[in-house]
TORTORLO-111870 format. One record per residue (C-alpha): residue number from 1; residue in one letter; x, z, y. Coordinates in nm, 2 decimals, always signed. Each point is the difference from the previous one (the first is absolute). Example, Ala and Ser with C-alpha at 12.3 -4.5 7.8 and 13.67 -1.06 7.14 Angstrom:
REM residues 2
  tilo  rofi       u       w       v
     1     A   +1.23   +0.78   -0.45
     2     S   +0.14   -0.07   +0.34
REM end
This chain:
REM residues 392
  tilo  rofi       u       w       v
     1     X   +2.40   -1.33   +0.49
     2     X   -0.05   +0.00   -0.37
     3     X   -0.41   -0.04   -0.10
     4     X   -0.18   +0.29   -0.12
     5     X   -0.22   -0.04   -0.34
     6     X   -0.31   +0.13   -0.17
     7     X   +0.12   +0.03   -0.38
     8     X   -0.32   +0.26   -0.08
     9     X   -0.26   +0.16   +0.10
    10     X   -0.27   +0.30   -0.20
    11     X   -0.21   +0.24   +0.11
    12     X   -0.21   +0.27   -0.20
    13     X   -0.35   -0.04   -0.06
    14     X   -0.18   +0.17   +0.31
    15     X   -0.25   +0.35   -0.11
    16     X   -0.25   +0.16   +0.22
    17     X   +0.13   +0.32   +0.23
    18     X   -0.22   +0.26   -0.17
    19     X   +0.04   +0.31   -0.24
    20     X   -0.06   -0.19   -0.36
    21     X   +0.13   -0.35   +0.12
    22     X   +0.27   -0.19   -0.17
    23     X   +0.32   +0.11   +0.12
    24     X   -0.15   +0.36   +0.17
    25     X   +0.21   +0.23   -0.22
    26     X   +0.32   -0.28   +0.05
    27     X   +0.27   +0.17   +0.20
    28     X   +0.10   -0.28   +0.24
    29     X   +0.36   -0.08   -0.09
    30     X   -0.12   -0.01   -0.36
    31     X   -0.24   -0.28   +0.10
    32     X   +0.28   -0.19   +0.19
    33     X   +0.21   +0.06   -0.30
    34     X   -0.17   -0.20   -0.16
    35     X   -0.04   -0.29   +0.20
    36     X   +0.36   +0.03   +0.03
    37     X   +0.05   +0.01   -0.37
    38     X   -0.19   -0.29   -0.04
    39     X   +0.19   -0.24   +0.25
    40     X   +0.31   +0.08   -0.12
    41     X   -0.09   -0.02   -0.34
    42     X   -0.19   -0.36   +0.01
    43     X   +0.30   -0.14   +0.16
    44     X   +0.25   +0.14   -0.21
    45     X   +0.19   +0.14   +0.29
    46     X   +0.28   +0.22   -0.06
    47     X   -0.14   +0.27   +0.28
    48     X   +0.36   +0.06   +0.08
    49     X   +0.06   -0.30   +0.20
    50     X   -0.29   +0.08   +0.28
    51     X   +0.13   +0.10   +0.34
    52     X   -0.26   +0.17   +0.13
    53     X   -0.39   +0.10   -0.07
    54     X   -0.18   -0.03   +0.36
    55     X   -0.33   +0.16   -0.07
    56     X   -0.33   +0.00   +0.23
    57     X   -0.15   +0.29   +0.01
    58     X   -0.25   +0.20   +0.31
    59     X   -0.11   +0.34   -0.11
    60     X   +0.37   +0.13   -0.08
    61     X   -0.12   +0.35   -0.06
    62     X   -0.11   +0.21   -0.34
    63     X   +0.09   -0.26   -0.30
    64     X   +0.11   -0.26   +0.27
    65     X   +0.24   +0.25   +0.20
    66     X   +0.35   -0.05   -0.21
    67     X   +0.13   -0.38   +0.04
    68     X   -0.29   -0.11   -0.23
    69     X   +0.22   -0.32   -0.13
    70     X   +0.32   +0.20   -0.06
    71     X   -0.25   +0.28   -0.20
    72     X   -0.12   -0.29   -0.19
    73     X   +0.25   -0.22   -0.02
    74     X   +0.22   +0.32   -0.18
    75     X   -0.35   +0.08   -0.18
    76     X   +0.03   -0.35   -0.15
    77     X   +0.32   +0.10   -0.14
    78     X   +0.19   -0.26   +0.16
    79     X   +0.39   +0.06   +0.13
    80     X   +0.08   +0.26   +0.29
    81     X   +0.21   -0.20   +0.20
    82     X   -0.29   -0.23   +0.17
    83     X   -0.14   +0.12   +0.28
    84     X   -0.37   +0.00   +0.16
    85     X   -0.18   +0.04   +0.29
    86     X   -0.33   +0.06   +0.13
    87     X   -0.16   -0.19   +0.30
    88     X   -0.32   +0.05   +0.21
    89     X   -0.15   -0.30   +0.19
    90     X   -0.33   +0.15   -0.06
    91     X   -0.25   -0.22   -0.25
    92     X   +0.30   -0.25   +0.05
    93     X   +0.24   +0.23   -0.14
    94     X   +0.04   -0.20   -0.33
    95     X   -0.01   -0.33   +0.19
    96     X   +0.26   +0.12   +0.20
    97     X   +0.25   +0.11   -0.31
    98     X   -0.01   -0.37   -0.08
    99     X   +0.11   -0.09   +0.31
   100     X   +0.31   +0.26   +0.01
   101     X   +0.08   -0.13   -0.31
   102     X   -0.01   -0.41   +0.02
   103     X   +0.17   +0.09   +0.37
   104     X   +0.25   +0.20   -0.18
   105     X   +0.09   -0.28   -0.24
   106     X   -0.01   -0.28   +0.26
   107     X   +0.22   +0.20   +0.21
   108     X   +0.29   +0.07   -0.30
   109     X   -0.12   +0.35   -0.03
   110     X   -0.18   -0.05   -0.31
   111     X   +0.07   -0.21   -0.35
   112     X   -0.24   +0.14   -0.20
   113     X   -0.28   +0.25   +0.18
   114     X   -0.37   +0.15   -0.15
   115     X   -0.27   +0.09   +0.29
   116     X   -0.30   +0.17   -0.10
   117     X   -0.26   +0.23   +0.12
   118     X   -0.19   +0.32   -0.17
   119     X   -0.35   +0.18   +0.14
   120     X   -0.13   +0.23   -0.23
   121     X   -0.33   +0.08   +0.23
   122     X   -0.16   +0.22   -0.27
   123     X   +0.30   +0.27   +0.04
   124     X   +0.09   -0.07   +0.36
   125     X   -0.33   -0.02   +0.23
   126     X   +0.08   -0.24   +0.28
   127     X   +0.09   +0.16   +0.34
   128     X   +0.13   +0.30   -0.19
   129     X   +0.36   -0.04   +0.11
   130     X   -0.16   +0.04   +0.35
   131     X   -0.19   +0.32   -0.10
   132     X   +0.15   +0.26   +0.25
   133     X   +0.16   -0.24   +0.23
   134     X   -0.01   -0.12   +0.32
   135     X   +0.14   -0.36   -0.02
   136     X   -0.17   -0.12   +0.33
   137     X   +0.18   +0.20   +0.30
   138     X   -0.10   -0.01   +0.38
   139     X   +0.14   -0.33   +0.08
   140     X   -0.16   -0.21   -0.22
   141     X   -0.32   +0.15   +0.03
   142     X   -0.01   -0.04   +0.38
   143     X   +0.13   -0.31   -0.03
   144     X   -0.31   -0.12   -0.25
   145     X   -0.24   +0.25   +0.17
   146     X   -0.31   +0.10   -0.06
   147     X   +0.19   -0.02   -0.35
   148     X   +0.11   -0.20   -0.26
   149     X   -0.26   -0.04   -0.32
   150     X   -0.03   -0.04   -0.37
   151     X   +0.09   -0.32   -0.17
   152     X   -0.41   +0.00   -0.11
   153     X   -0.09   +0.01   +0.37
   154     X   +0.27   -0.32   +0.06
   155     X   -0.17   -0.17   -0.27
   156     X   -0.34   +0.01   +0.15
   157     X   +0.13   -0.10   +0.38
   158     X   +0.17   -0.29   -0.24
   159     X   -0.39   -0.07   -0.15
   160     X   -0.12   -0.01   +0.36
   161     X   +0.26   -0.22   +0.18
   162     X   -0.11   -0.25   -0.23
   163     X   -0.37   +0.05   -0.07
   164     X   +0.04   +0.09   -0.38
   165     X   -0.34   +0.08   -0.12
   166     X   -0.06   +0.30   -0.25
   167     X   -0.10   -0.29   -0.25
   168     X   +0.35   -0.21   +0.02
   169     X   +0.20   +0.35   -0.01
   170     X   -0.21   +0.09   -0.33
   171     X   -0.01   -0.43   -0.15
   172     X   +0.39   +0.01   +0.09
   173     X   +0.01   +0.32   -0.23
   174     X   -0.19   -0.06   -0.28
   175     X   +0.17   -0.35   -0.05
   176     X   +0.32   +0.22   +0.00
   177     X   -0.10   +0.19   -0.28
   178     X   -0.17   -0.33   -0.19
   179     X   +0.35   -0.21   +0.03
   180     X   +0.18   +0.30   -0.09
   181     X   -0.25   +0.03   -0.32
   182     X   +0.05   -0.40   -0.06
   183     X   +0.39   +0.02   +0.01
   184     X   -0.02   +0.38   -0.23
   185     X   -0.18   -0.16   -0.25
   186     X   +0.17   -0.39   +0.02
   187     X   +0.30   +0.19   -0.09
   188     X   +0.15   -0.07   +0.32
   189     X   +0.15   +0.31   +0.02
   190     X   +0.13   +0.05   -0.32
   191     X   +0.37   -0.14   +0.08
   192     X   +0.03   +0.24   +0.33
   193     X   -0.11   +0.31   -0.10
   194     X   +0.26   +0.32   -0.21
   195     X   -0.25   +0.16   -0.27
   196     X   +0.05   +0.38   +0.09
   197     X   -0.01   +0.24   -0.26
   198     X   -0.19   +0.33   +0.13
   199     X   -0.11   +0.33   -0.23
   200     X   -0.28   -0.19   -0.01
   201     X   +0.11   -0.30   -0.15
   202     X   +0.11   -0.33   +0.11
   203     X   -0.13   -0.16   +0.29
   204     X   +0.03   -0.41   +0.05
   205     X   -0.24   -0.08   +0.22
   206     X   -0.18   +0.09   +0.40
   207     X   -0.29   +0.27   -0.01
   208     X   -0.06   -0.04   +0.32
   209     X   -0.20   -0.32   +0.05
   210     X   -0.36   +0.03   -0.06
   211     X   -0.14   -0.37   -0.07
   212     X   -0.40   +0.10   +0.06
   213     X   +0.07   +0.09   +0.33
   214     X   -0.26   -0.22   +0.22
   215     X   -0.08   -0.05   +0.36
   216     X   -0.33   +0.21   -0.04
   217     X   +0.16   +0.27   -0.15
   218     X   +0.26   +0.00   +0.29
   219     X   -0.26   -0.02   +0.23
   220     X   -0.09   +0.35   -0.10
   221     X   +0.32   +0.23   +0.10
   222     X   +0.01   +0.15   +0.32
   223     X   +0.30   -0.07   +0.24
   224     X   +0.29   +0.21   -0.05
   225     X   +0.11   +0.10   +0.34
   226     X   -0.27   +0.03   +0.21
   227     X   +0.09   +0.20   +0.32
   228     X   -0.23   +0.07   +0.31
   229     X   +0.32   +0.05   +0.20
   230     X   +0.13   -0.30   -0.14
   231     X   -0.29   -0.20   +0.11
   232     X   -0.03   +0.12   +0.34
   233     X   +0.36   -0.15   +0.04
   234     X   -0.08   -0.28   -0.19
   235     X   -0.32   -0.10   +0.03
   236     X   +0.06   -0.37   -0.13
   237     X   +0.07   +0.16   -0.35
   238     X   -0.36   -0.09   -0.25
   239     X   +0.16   +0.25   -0.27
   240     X   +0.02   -0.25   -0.30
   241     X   +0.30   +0.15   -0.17
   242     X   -0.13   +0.15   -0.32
   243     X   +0.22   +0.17   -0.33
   244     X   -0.12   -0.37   -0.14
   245     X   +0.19   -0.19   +0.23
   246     X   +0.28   +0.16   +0.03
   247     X   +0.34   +0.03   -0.24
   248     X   -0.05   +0.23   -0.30
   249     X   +0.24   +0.31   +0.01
   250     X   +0.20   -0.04   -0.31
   251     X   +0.27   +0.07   -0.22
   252     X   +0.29   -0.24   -0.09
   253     X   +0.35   -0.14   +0.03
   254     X   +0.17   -0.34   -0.03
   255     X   +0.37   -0.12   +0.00
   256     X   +0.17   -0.34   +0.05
   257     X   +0.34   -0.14   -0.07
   258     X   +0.21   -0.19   +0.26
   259     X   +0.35   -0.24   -0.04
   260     X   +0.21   -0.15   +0.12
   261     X   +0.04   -0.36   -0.12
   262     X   +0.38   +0.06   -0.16
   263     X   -0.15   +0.37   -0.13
   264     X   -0.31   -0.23   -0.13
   265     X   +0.24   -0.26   -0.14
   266     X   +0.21   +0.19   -0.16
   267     X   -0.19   +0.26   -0.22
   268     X   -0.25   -0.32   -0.12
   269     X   -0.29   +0.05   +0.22
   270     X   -0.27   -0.25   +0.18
   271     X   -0.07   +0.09   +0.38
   272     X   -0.40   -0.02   -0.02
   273     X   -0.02   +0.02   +0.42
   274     X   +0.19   -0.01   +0.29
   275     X   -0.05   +0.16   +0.34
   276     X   -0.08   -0.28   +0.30
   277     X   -0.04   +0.29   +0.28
   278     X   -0.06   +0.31   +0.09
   279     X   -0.21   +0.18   +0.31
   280     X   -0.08   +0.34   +0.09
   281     X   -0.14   +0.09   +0.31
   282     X   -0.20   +0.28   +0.20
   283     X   -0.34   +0.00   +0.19
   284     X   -0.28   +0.20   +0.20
   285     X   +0.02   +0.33   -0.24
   286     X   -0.42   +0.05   +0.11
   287     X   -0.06   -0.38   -0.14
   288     X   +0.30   +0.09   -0.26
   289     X   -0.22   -0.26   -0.26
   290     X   +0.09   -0.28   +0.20
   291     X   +0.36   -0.08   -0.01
   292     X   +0.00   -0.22   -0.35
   293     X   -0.13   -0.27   +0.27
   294     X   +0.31   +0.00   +0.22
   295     X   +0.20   +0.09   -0.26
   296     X   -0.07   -0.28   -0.24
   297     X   -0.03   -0.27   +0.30
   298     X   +0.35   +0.12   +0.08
   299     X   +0.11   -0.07   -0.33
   300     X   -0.16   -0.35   -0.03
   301     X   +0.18   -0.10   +0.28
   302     X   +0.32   +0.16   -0.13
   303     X   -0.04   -0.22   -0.37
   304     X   -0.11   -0.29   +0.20
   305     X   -0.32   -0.04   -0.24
   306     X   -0.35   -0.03   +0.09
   307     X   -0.25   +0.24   -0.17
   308     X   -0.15   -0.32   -0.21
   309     X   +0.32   +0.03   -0.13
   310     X   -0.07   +0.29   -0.18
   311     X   -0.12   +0.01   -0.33
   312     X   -0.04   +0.37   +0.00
   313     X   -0.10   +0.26   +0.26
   314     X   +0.04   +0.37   -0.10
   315     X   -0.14   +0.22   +0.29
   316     X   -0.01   +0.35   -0.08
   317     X   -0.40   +0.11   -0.02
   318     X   +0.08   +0.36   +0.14
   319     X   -0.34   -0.08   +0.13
   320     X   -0.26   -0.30   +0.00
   321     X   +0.02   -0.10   +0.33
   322     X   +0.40   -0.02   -0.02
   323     X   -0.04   -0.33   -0.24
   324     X   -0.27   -0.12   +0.19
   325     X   +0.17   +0.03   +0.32
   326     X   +0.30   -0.18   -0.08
   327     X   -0.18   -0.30   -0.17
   328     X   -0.19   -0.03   +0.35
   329     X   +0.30   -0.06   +0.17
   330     X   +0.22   -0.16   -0.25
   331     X   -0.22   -0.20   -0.15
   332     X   +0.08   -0.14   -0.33
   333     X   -0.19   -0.06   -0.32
   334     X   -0.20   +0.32   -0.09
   335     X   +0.05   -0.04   -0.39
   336     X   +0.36   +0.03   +0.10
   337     X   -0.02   +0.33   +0.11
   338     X   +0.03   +0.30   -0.24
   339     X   -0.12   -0.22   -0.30
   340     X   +0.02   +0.26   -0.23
   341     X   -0.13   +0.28   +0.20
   342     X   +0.16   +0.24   +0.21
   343     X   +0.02   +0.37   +0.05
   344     X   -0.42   +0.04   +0.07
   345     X   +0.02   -0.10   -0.39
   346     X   +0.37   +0.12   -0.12
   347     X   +0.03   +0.30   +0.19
   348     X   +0.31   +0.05   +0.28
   349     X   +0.24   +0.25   -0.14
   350     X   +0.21   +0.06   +0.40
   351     X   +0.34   -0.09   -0.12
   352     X   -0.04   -0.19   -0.29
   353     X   -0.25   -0.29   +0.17
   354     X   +0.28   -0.21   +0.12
   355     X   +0.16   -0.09   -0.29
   356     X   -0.36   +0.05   -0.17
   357     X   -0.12   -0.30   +0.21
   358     X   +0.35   -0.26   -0.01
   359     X   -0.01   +0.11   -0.42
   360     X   -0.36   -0.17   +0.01
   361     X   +0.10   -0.26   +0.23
   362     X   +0.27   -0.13   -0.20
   363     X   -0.18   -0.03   -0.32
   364     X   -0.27   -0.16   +0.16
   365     X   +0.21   -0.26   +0.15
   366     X   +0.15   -0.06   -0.35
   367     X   -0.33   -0.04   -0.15
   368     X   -0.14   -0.21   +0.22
   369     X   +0.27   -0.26   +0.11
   370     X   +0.02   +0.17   +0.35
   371     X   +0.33   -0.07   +0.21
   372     X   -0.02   +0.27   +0.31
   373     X   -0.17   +0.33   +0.00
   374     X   -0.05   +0.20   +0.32
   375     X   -0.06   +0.38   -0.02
   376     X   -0.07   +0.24   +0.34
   377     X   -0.11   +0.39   -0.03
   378     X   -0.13   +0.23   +0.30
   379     X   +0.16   +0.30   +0.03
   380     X   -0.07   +0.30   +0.20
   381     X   +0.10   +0.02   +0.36
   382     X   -0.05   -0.34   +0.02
   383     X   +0.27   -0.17   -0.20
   384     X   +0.00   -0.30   -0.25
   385     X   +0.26   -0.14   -0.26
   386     X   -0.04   -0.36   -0.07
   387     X   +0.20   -0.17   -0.28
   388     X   -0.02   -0.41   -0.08
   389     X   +0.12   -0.08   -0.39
   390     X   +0.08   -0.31   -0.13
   391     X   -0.05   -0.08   -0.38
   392     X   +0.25   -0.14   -0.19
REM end
């Protein structure tokens, strides 16, 4: 089985999902264009030679609905003959993408392969591929009666199975947004991130973190779901889940470029990462917040490393007591996890966070003289990605 490689890896700069916001008048494609542009392009690829553009992706509908990474990969202006395809693991779409495609490499399938992932929230409002539908049929709902619930309501039974205080949610959130604002400003992010040119102008840096945010200030928001029905079923839940500790809806896209070592070797280029293992699994879809804790035990066992081992953890902050969680039963060194913030801060554009969060991984293990790097993402009905890197 021939290894699979991480030659490089970019994302866009992350903009608030609101009328006015960076990339609100971006047609979706066009923003993954870009990114795509920008891979290519840095690495002096000839665009012919990719197999295939696997492309993370969960509201398909609207700007989303055509094979995003085919519409943009064409929009790009890159050759007709390479194919793309669109994949929805939920917020692990993206995550997922890179696992099709180092699999696809490892397996022969693949020399040369791009996965990416595109969420334009601004244009496509989240659940509106469900709008209309009934995706939850008799079965399932007798199965999981009285009834499945939101991934807010998860959250807080997450807070409450292990006694997370309102104050650590909102301390856990505004160091998100403080490291995120250390590593902006550092220039940490400079080597990552595809300047995007909008009507507007360029953009080459994240409006989404705000680095005054404060525990007080926190403090203030009400909780954001909040349901007498809910309690009665629940009556462990304190409702601590505010907008303030939870990801950021947001727009944004990111790409990265996989070898082989001969397809590496022979067009001049240095593998930065390899993969060490892989692990997705499923869970309780009422505790759905929960499975990056199986999953990323299951995947320790499976690299045979212990999580001291790890110089990096990257754990999806869908919301503050996801983190929290994990580090409780992990354990680990807390400065190791999200260093440079996470989506409380950076926003968590669905389909693009994946290879958002291995794209900030990598560079941080560069920077810092890491070896291993461990990410894990929740995803709705109670699934979880888990990916281990190793730096080279």
């Amino acid at each position: 089985m021939q290894q699979a490689f991480i030659i490089d890896a970019v994302r866009s700069p992350l903009a608030r999902s609101k009328p006015g916001a960076a990339f609100a008048e971006l047609h979706a494609t066009e923003l993954l264009a870009q990114v795509l542009a920008g891979l290519v392009q840095r690495n002096k690829l000839d665009p012919g030679m990719v197999d295939d553009v696997l492309t993370g992706c969960v509201s398909q509908v609207g700007d989303q609905s055509s094979t995003p990474g085919r519409v943009a990969w064409l929009a790009a202006g890159f050759p007709e003959h390479v194919p793309a395809t669109t994949i929805d693991r939920r917020c692990g779409s993206g995550q997922q993408a890179v696992h099709f495609a180092a699999q696809g490499i490892m397996a022969g399938a693949y020399d040369i392969v791009i996965a990416s992932g595109i969420e334009s929230m601004s244009r496509v409002k989240m659940g509106s591929a469900r709008m209309g539908q009934r995706p939850f049929g008799p079965s399932i709902q007798e199965r999981y009666a009285p009834g499945l619930v939101s991934q807010g309501v998860a959250a807080e039974l997450l807070a409450a199975r292990y006694g997370l205080s309102r104050r650590e949610l909102d301390s856990y959130s505004a160091r998100s947004h403080h490291l995120a604002h250390s590593a902006r400003e550092s220039g940490a992010f400079r080597r990552e991130i595809v300047p995007i040119q909008t009507q507007q102008g360029v953009v080459d840096c994240d409006e989404t973190i705000r680095p005054h945010t404060h525990v007080d200030g926190l403090a203030t928001l009400e909780p954001a779901f909040r349901d007498a029905d809910i309690s009665k079923r629940f009556p462990q839940i304190q409702w601590n889940i505010t907008a303030g500790n939870s990801s950021q809806l947001s727009d944004g896209a990111s790409a990265m470029l996989l070898m082989s070592e001969s397809a590496a070797s022979r067009l001049g280029l240095t593998p930065r990462a390899r993969f060490v293992a892989f692990d997705v699994i499923g869970d309780d879809p009422i505790t759905m917040m929960n499975a990056p804790i199986p999953s990323s035990r299951r995947i320790l066992k499976k690299s045979g490393l212990s999580i001291d081992e790890i110089s990096h953890y990257e754990i999806n902050e869908a919301f503050a007591s996801v983190p929290l969680a994990w580090q409780r039963e992990l354990g680990g060194d807390l400065a190791r996890l999200n260093p440079r913030g996470g989506a409380i801060a950076l926003g968590h554009p669905l389909g693009a966070s994946g290879v958002r969060l291995m794209t900030t991984m990598l560079h941080a293990l560069e920077d810092n003289g890491g070896r291993y790097g461990l990410q894990s993402m929740c995803e709705a009905m109670g699934m979880a990605n888990s990916t281990i890197l190793e730096r080279l």
